[in-house]
DOFILUM-457438 format. One record per residue (C-alpha): residue number from 1; x, y, z; residue in one letter; chain. Coordinates in nm, 3 decimals. Layout:
<nodes>
<node k="NUM" px="X" py="Y" pz="Z" r="A" c="A"/>
...
</nodes>
This chain:
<nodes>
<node k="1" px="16.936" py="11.297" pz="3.605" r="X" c="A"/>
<node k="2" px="16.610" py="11.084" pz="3.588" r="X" c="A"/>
<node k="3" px="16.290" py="11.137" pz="3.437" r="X" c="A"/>
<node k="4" px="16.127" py="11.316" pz="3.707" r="X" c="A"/>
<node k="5" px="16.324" py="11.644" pz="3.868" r="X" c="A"/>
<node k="6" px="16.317" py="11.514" pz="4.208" r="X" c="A"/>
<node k="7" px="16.522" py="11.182" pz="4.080" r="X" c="A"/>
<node k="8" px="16.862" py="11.286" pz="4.216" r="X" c="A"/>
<node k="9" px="16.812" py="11.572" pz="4.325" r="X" c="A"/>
<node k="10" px="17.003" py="11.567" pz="4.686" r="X" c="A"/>
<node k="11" px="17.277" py="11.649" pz="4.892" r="X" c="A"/>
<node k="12" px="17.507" py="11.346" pz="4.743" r="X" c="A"/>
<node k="13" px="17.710" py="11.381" pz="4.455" r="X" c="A"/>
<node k="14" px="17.605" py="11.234" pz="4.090" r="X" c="A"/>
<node k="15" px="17.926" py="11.145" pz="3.935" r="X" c="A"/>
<node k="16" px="18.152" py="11.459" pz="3.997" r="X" c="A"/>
<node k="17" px="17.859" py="11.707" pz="4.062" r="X" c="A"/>
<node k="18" px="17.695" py="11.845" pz="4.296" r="X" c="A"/>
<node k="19" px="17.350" py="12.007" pz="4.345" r="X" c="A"/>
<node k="20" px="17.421" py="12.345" pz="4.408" r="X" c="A"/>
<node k="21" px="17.282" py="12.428" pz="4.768" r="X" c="A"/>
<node k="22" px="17.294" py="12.768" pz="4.745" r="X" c="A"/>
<node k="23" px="16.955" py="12.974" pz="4.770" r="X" c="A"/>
<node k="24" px="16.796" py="12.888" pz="4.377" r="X" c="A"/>
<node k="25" px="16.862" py="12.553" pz="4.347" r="X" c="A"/>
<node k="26" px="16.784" py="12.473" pz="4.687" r="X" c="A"/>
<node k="27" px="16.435" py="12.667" pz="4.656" r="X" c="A"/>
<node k="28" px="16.358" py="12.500" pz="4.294" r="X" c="A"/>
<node k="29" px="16.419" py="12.130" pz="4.494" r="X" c="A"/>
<node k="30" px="16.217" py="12.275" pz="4.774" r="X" c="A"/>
<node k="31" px="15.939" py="12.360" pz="4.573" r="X" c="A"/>
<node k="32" px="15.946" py="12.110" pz="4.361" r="X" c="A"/>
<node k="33" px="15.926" py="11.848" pz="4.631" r="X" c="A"/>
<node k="34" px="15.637" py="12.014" pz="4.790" r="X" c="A"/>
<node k="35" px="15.391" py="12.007" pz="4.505" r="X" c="A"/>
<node k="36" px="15.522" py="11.683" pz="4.428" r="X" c="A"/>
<node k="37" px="15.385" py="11.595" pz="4.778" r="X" c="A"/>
<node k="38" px="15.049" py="11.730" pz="4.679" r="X" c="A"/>
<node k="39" px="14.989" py="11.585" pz="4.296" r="X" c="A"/>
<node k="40" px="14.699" py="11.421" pz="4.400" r="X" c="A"/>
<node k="41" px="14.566" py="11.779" pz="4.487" r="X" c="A"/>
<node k="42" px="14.712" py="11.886" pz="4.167" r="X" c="A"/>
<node k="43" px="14.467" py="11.598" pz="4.003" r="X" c="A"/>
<node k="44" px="14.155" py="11.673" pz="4.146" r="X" c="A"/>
<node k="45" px="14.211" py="12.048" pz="3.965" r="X" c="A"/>
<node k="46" px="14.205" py="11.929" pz="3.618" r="X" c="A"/>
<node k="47" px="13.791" py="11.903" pz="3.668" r="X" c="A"/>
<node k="48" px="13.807" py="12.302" pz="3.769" r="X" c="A"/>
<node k="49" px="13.497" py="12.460" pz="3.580" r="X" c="A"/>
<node k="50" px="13.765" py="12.714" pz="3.496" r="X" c="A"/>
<node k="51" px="13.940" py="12.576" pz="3.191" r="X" c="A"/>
<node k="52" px="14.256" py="12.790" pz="3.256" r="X" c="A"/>
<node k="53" px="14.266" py="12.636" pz="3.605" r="X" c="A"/>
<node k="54" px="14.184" py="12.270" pz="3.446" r="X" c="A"/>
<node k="55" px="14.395" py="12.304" pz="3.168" r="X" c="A"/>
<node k="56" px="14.745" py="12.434" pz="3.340" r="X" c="A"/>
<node k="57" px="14.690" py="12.120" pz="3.604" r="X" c="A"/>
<node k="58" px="14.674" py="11.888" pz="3.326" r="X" c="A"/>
<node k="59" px="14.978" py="11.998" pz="3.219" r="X" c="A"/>
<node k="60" px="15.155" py="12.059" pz="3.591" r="X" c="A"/>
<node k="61" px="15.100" py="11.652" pz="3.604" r="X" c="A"/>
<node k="62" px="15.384" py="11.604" pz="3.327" r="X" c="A"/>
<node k="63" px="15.633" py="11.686" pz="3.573" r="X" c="A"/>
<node k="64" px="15.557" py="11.466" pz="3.844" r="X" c="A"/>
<node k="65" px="15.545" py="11.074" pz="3.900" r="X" c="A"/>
<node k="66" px="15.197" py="10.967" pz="3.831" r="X" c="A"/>
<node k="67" px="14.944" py="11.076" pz="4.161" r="X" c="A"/>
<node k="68" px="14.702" py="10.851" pz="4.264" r="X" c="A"/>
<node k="69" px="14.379" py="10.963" pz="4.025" r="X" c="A"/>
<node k="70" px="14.643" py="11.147" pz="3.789" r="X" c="A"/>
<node k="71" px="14.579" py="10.933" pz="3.487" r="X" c="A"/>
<node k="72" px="14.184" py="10.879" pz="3.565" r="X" c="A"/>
<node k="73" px="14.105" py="11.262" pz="3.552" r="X" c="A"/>
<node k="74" px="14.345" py="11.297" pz="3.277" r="X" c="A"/>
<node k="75" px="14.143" py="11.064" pz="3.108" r="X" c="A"/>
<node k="76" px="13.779" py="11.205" pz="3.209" r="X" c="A"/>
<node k="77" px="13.815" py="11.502" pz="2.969" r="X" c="A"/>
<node k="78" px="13.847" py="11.500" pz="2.610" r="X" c="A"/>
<node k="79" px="13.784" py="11.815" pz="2.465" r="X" c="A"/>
<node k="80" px="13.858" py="12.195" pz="2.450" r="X" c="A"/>
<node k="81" px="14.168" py="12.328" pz="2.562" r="X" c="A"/>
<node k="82" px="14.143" py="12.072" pz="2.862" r="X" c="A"/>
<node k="83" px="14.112" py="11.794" pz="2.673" r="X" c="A"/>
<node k="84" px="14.452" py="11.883" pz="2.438" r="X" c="A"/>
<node k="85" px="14.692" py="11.965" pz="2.740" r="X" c="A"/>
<node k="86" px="14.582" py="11.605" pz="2.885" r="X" c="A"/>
<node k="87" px="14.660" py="11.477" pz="2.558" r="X" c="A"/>
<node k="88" px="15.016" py="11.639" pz="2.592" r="X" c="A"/>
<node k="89" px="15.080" py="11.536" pz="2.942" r="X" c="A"/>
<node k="90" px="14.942" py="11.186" pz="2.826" r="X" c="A"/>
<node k="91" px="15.221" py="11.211" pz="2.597" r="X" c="A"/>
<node k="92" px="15.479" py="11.226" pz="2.884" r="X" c="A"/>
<node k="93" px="15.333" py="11.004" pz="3.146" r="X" c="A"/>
<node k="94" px="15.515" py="10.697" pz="3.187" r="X" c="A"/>
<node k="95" px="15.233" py="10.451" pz="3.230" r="X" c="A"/>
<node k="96" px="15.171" py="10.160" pz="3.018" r="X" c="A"/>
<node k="97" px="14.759" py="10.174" pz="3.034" r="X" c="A"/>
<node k="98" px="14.596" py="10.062" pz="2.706" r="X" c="A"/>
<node k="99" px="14.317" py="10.314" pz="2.816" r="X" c="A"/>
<node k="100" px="14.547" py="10.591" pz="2.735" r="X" c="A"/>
<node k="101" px="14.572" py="10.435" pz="2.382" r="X" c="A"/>
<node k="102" px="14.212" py="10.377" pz="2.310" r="X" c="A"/>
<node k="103" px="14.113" py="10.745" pz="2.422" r="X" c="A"/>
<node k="104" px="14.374" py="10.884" pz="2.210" r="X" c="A"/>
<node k="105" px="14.278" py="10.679" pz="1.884" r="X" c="A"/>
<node k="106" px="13.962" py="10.767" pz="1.980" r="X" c="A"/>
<node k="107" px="14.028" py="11.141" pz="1.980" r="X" c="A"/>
<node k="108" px="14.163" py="11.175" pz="1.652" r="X" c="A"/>
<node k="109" px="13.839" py="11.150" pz="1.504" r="X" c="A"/>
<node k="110" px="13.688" py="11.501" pz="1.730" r="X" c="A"/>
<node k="111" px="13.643" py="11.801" pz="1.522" r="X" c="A"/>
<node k="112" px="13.824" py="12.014" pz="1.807" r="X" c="A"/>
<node k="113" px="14.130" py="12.035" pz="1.597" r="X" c="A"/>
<node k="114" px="14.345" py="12.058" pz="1.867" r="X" c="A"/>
<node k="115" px="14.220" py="11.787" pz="2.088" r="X" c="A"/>
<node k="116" px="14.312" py="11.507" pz="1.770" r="X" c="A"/>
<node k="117" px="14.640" py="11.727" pz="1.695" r="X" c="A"/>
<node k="118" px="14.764" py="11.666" pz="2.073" r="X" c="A"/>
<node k="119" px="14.617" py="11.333" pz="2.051" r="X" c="A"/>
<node k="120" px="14.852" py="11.260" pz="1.726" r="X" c="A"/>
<node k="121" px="15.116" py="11.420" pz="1.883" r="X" c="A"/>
<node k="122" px="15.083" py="11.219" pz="2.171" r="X" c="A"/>
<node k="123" px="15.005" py="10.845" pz="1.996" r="X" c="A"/>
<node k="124" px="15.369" py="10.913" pz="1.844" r="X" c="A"/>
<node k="125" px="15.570" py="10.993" pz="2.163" r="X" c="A"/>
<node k="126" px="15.416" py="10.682" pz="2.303" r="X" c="A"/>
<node k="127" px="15.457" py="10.480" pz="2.001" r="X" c="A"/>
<node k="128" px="15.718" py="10.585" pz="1.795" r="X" c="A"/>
<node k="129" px="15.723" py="10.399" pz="1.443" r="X" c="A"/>
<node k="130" px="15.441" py="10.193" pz="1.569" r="X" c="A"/>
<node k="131" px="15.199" py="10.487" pz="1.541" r="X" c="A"/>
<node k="132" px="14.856" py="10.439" pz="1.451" r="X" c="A"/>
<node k="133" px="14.850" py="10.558" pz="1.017" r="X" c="A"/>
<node k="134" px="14.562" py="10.818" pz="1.128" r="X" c="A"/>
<node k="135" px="14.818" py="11.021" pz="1.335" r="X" c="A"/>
<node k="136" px="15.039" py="10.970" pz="1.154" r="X" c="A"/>
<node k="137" px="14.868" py="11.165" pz="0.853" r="X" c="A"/>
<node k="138" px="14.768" py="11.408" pz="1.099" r="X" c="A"/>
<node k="139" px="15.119" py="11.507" pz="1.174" r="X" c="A"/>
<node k="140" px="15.240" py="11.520" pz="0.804" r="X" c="A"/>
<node k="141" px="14.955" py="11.742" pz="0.703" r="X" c="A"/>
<node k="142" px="15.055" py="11.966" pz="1.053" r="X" c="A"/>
<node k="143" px="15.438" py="11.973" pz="0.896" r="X" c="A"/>
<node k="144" px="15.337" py="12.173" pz="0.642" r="X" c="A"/>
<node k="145" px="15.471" py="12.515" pz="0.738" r="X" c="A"/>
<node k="146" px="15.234" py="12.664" pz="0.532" r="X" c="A"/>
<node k="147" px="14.929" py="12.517" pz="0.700" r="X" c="A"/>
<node k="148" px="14.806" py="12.750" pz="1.032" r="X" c="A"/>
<node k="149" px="14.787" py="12.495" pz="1.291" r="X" c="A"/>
<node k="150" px="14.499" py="12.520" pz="1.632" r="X" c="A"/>
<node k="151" px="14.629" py="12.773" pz="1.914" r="X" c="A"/>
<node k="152" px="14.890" py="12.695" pz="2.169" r="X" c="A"/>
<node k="153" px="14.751" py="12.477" pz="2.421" r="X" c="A"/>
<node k="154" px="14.739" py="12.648" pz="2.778" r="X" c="A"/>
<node k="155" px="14.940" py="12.503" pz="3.022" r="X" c="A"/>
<node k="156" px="15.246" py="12.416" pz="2.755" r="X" c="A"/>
<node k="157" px="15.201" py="12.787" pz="2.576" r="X" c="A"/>
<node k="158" px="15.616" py="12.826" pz="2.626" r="X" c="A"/>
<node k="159" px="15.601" py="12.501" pz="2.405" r="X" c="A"/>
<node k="160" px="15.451" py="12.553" pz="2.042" r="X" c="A"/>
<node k="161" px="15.236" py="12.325" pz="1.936" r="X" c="A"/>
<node k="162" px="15.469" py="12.307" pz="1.573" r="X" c="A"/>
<node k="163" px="15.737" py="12.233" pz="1.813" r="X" c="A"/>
<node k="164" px="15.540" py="11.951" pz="1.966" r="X" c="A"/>
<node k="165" px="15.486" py="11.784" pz="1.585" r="X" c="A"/>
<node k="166" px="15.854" py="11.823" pz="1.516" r="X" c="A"/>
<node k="167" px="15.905" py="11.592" pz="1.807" r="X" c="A"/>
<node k="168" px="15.679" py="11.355" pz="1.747" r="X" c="A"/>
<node k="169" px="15.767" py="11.303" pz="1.383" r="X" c="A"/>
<node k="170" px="16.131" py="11.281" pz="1.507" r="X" c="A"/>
<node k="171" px="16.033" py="11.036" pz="1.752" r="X" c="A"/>
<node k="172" px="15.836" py="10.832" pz="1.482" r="X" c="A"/>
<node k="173" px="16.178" py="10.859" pz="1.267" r="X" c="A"/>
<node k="174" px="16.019" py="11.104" pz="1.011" r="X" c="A"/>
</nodes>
């Protein structure tokens, strides 16, 4: 299956399988296709003046193909819990921008330790070995087990934020 979840998901077969049609599946696909439908709504949410609101639409964007002002109000905040789950879904978007770069280079200097974590984290699963040295010393210092890293950001709270480094120094061939 494809990048996105709604890539291939239909009634014909992919290789020998299936989509099960039965009530689940068919609901998940449902769903999924509906909000899909409305990620442009889903974009306008991550300027909500309630973080939790702004922060879990940041990171509801990962799943979907970029909306139409998806990466722009992605890219209009940059700090607080906001700011890092944009950095994380920045980290999945398939868009070649160099804005996304510059912002995240640019983020790595912030005090908000989680905001230049994310942005680290993110720099390396866009660039892989070509990652800026700054992030890159940002996520070896994070590897240290021993070392208490920022919060879990909200929106990706199922997904540790130690978990998140591991990839990207993986990704970066550490």
């Amino acid at each position: 299956m494809n990048r996105f979840l709604d890539e291939g998901w239909d009634d014909e077969p992919v290789g020998d399988f299936y989509w099960d049609m039965s009530g689940p599946d068919r609901w998940a696909r449902d769903a999924y296709r509906a909000l899909a439908a409305h990620a442009a709504t889903v974009a306008g949410w991550v300027s909500d003046p309630d973080p939790a609101v702004a922060a879990r639409s940041a990171a509801l964007l990962a799943w979907f193909p970029p909306a139409p002002g998806a990466l722009e109000a992605l890219l209009a905040v940059s700090d607080g819990p906001v700011g890092a789950s944009a950095n994380l879904t920045l980290a999945h978007l398939p868009v070649a921008d160099p804005r996304i770069d510059r912002r995240l280079e640019a983020l790595l200097a912030t005090p908000d330790e989680q905001v230049a974590l994310t942005a680290a984290i993110a720099l390396a699963y866009r660039h892989g070995g070509a990652t800026p040295e700054p992030a890159l010393t940002m996520l070896a210092v994070a590897a240290d087990h021993d070392r208490p890293l920022p919060a879990d950001v909200p929106g990706w709270e199922r997904r540790a934020l130690r978990g998140f480094v591991s990839l990207a120094l993986t990704r970066i061939g550490w």
